[in-house]
N, C-alpha and C positions, 0 to 999 in steps of 0.2 A: 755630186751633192749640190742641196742650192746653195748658190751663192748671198752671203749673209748682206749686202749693199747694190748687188744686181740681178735679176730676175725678170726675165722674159720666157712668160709662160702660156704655149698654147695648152688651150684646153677643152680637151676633145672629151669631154666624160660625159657628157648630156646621154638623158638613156630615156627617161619618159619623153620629153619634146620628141625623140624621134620617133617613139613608139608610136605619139599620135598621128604625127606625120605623115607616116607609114600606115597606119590604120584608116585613116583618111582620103588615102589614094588607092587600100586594095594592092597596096605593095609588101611584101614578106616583110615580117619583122629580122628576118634570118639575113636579110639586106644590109641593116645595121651597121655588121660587121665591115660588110665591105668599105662601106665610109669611113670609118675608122682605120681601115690600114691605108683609105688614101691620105686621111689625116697624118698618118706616122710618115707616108714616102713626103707628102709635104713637108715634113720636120725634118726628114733628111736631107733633103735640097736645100732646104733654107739652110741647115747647118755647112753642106759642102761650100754655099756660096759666100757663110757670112762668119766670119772670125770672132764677130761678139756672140753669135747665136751659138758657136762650140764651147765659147767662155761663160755666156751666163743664160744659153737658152735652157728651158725645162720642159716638159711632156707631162700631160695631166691626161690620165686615159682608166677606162673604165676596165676592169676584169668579167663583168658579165658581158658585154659583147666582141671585147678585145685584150682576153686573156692571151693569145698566141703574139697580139703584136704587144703587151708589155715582157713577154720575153724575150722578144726579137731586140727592142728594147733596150732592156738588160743586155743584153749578147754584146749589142752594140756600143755598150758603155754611153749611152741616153743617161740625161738625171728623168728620172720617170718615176712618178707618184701615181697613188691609186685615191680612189673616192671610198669611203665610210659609210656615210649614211644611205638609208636607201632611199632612191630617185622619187624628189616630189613629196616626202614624209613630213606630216607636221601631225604633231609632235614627232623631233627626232628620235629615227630608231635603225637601228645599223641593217645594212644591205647582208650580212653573210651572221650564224652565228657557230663559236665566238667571231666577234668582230675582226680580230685581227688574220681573218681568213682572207680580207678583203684588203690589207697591208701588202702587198705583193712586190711592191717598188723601194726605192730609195727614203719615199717621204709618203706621210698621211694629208688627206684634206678630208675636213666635215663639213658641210652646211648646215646650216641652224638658221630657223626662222623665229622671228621674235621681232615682238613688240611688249614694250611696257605694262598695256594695260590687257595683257592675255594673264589667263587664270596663274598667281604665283603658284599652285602642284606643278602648272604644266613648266615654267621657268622654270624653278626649282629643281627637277627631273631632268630639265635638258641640260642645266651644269653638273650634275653631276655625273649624267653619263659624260661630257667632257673631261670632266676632268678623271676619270676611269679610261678615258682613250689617253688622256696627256700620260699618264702616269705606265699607260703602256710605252707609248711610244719613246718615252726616256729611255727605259728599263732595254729598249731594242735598240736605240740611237740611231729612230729616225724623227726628222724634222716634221712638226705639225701645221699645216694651215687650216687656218680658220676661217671662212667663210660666216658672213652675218649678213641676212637679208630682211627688211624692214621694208613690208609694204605698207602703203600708203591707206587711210581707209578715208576719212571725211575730211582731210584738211586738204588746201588749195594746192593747187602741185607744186609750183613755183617756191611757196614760203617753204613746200613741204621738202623739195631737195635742196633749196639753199641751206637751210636752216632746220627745221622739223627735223628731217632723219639726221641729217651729222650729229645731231644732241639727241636724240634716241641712241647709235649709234655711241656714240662718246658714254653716255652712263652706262649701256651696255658692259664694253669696253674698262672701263672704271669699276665694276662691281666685279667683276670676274678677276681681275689684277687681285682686288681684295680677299678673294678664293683662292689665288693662289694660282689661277690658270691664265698662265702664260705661252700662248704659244710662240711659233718662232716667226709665224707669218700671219697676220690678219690681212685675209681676201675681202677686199672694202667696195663698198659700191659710190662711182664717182659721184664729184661735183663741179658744177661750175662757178660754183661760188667759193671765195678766196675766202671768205671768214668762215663757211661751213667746212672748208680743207683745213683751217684752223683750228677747227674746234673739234674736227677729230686726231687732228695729229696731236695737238697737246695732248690729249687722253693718251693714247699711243706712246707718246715718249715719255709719260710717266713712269716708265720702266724704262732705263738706258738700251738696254737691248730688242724695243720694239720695233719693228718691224712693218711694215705696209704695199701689200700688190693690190691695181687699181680692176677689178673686172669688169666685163664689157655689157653683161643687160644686153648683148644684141643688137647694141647703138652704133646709128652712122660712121665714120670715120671722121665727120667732122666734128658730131658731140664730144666723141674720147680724143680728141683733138683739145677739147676746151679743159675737160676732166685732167688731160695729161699737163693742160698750161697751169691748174690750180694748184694739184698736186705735186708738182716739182717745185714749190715754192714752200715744199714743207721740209723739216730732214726725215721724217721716219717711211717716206716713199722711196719704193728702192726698184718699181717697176710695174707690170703688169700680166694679169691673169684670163686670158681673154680667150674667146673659142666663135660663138655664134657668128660675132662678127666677122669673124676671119672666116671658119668653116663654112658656114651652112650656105651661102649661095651655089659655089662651087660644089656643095656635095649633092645641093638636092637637084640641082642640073645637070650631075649624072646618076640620079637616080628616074629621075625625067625621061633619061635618055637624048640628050640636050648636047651632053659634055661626055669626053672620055674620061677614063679614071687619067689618063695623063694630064690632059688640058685640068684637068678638075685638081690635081696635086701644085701644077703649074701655080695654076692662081690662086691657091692657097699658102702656097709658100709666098710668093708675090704681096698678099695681104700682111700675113704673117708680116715679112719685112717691114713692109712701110710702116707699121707700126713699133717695130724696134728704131727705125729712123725715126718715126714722130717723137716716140722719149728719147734719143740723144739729142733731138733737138730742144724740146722742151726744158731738160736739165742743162743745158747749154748756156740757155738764157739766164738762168738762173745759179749758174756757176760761177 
């Protein structure tokens, strides 16, 4: 189960990114899979090698292309969640129906895209089908992450992720509390700014039991470096939810034909880590 104060979570669920990918290059989409199970033997290595990663690592994997490896998974006594919605959907609309066909793990995750100034039907619709997942996932007693992606449209980028999203974000966050929907994990998009890491955490901790993993956007190791120095300076950070960064060099350099599936699990788990050491070091600082 995840752990309610530590959370290191790869996350291997991407399904359209790779679809294009793969389409792109004239590569099988039936390829897929295979990245996905070197994604899981890299969760096993990182796990054999790392005594935090058997205490608070977690596994975020898709069932449409890596149904076999969340049972393997499972088998293994992995905390291992599945994805919800279907890949790349705005307006939210679930990958399986009923939804909970796509529940197959320990824990739920949904992504939802939103911004303020999109049509209130379309808001509107996308809480309440949340909160028709939350009220499953109680009812099953499994853990919910939430996922909130807020792009950018005509403001300057800079104001717009210091400040702009964390306060979209935050009222987000703040109106859904007032719904009633709480989940156990809000999947957040970083920042490097200290007062936008502010301004989402208060919203967040508005709720004693809120909760926050940081995801990765596909960003450098040095960006989620700065995102992990903001965010450990808040209390309702408890870790992160990350894949691209970690995953995708290593996977599409052997789908390239570049890297083995070994060397390619190698330095996945290898990523994987240093990222668990950049947040013990970050919350260190700030211990």
């Amino acid at each position: 189960m995840l752990h309610p104060n530590c959370v290191y979570m790869l996350a291997a669920d991407h399904r359209w990114q790779w679809e294009e990918w793969c389409d792109a290059r004239s590569v099988s989409r039936e390829r897929i899979a295979e990245v996905k199970r070197i994604a899981f033997d890299a969760f096993m290595r990182a796990r054999d090698e790392s005594a935090d990663v058997r205490t608070h690592g977690a596994l975020l994997i898709d069932e449409q292309y890596a149904a076999s490896v969340v049972a393997d998974a499972i088998r293994a006594g992995v905390t291992v969640g599945t994805p919800v919605e279907r890949a790349g959907a705005f307006p939210l609309a679930w990958s399986t129906h009923p939804f909970e066909r796509a529940i197959t793990g320990e824990f739920a995750k949904v992504l939802v895209r939103h911004r303020p100034d999109d049509p209130e039907a379309i808001r509107e619709a996308q809480l309440e089908k949340l909160k028709a997942l939350q009220a499953w996932c109680r009812r099953a007693g499994k853990p919910l992450v939430l996922e909130i992606l807020v792009a950018r449209r005509q403001e300057p980028e800079d104001e717009f992720d210091a400040e702009g999203r964390p306060r979209m974000l935050a009222a987000f966050i703040t109106a859904a509390y007032s719904r009633r929907l709480v989940p156990e994990f809000w999947k957040i998009e970083g920042t490097v700014s200290p007062g936008g890491a502010r301004i989402i955490d208060e919203a967040i901790s508005a709720r004693p039991e809120g909760r926050q993993i940081i995801l990765g956007k596909g960003a450098d190791t040095r960006t989620i470096d700065r995102w992990f120095a903001a965010a450990a300076q808040t209390k309702s950070a408890v870790g992160f939810a990350i894949g691209r960064s970690i995953v995708w060099e290593p996977a599409t350099g052997y789908l390239a034909g570049s890297a083995t599936a070994h060397q390619a699990a190698a330095a996945i788990a290898s990523n994987y880590l240093r990222l668990v050491e950049a947040w013990r070091t970050a919350t260190a600082r700030n211990g």
